[in-house]
TIFILO-425327 format. One record per residue: residue in three letters; x, y, z of N, C-alpha, C in turn. Coordinates in steps of 0.001 Angstrom, whole numbers, plus 500000, padded with zeros to 6 digits. Example, Ala and Ser with C-alpha at 12.3 -4.5 7.8 and 13.67 -1.06 7.14 Angstrom:
ALA513190494310507800512300495500507800513200496700507800;SER512850497750507080513670498940507140512900500030507870;
This chain:
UNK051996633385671227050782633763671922049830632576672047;UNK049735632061671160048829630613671103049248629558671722;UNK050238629371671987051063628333672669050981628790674557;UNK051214630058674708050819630454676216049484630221676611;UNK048416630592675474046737630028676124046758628907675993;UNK047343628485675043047417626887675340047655626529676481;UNK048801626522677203049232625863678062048653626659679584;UNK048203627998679371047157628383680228045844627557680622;UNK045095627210679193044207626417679669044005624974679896;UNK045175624236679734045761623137680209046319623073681634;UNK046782624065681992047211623986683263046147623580684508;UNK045164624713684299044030624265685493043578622774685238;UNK043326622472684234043546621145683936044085619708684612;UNK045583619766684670046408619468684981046207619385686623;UNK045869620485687334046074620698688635044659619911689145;UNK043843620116688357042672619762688554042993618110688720;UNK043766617484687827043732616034688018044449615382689100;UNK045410616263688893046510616004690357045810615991691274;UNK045122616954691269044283616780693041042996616015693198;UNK042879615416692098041618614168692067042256613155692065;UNK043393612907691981044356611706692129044992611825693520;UNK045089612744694056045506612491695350045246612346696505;UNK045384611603697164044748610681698470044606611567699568;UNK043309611455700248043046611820701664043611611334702491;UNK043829612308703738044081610839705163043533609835705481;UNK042010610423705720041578609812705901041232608198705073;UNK040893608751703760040780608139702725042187606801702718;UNK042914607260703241044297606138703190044330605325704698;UNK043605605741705568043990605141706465042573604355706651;UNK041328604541706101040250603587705763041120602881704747;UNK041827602727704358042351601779703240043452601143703662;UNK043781601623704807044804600533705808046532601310704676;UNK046480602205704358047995602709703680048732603298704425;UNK048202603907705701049390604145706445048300604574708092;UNK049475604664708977049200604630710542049589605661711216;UNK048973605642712845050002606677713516050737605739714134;UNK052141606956714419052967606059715066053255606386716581;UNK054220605971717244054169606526718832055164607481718922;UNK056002607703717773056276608872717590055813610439716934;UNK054427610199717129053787611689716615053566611334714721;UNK054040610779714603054038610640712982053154610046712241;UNK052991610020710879052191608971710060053384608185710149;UNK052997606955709830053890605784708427053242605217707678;UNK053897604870706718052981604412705483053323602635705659;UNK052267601976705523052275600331705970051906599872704220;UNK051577600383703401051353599966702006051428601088701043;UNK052511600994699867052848601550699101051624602073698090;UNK051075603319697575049776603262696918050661604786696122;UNK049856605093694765050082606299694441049210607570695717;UNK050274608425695519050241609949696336050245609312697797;UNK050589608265698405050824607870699578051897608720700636;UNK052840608526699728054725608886700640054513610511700496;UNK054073611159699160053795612836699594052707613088700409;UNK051874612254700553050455612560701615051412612786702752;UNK051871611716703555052688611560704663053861612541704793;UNK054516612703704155055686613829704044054779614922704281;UNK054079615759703843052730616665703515053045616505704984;UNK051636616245705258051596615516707038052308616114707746;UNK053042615190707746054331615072708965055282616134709300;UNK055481616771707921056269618446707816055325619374708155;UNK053705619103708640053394619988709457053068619656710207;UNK053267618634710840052958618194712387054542618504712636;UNK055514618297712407057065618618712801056848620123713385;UNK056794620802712348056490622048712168055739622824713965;UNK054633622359713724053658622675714555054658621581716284;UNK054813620918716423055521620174717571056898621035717328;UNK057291621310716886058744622320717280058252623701717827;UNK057203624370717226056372625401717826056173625048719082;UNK055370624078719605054902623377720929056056623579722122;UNK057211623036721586058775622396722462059285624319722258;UNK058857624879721381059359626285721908058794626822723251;UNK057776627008722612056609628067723588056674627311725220;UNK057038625540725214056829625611726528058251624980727084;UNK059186625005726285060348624824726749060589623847727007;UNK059969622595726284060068621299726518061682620749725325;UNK061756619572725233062739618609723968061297618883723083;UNK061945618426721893060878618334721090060870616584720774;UNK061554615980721087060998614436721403059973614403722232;UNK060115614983723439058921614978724532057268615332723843;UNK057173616446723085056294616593722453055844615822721266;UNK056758615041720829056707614023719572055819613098720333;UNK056533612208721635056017611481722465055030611434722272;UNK054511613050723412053202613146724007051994612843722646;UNK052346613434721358051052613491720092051210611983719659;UNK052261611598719778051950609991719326051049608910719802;UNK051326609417721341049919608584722635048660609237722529;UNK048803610571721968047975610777721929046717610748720541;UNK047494610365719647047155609918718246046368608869718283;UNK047654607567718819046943606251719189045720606128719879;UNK045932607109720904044247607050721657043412607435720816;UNK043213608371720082042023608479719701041745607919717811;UNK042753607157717369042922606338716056041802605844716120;UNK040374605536715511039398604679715549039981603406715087;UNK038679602663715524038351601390715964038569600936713622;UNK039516599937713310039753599790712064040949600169711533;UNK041868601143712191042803601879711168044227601166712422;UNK045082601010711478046595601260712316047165601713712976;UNK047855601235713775048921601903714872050188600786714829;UNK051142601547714887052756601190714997052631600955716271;UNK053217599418716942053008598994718171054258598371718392;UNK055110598777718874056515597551719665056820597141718231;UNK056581598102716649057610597629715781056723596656714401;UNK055107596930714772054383595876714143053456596829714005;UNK052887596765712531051207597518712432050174596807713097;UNK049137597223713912048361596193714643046710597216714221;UNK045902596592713565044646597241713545044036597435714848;UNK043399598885714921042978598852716183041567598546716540;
């Protein structure tokens, strides 16, 4: 019994730190750790803790949500990858990354 409240009240704990340790988007891409790409995606341009699950995170719901898209209007779902990637880049502010012809280029 003592050992379950134990680890009851350790747990929120625990979760509590995890998620003070783990990185914003935003927060990573003011820090130059990762970009959009012209394929609809993040990438990560510098290795940091909670970086590669931020992006995975991400990207499995932008996948997600762009396969929804390529349903409903009967498109490829490359086509829709496309289209959010140009359309990412356009509106990326002025400071943060973009994947360009194969090169991170600040924009």
């Amino acid at each position: 019994m003592m050992k379950l409240l134990k680890t009851l009240f350790i747990l929120p704990l625990i979760l509590l730190a995890f998620s003070a340790a783990a990185i914003e988007l935003d927060q990573a891409k003011d820090q130059g750790l990762v970009g959009e790409q012209t394929d609809g995606y993040l990438g990560i341009i510098k290795e940091a803790q909670g970086v590669q699950e931020l992006v995975q995170e991400i990207n499995a719901k932008r996948k997600s949500k762009y396969e929804q898209l390529a349903r409903q209007n009967n498109i490829k779902l490359e086509q829709v990858e496309a289209l959010a990637g140009k359309k990412a880049i356009e509106k990326t502010q002025a400071g943060h990354y973009v994947l360009l012809s194969g090169s991170w280029v600040k924009k």
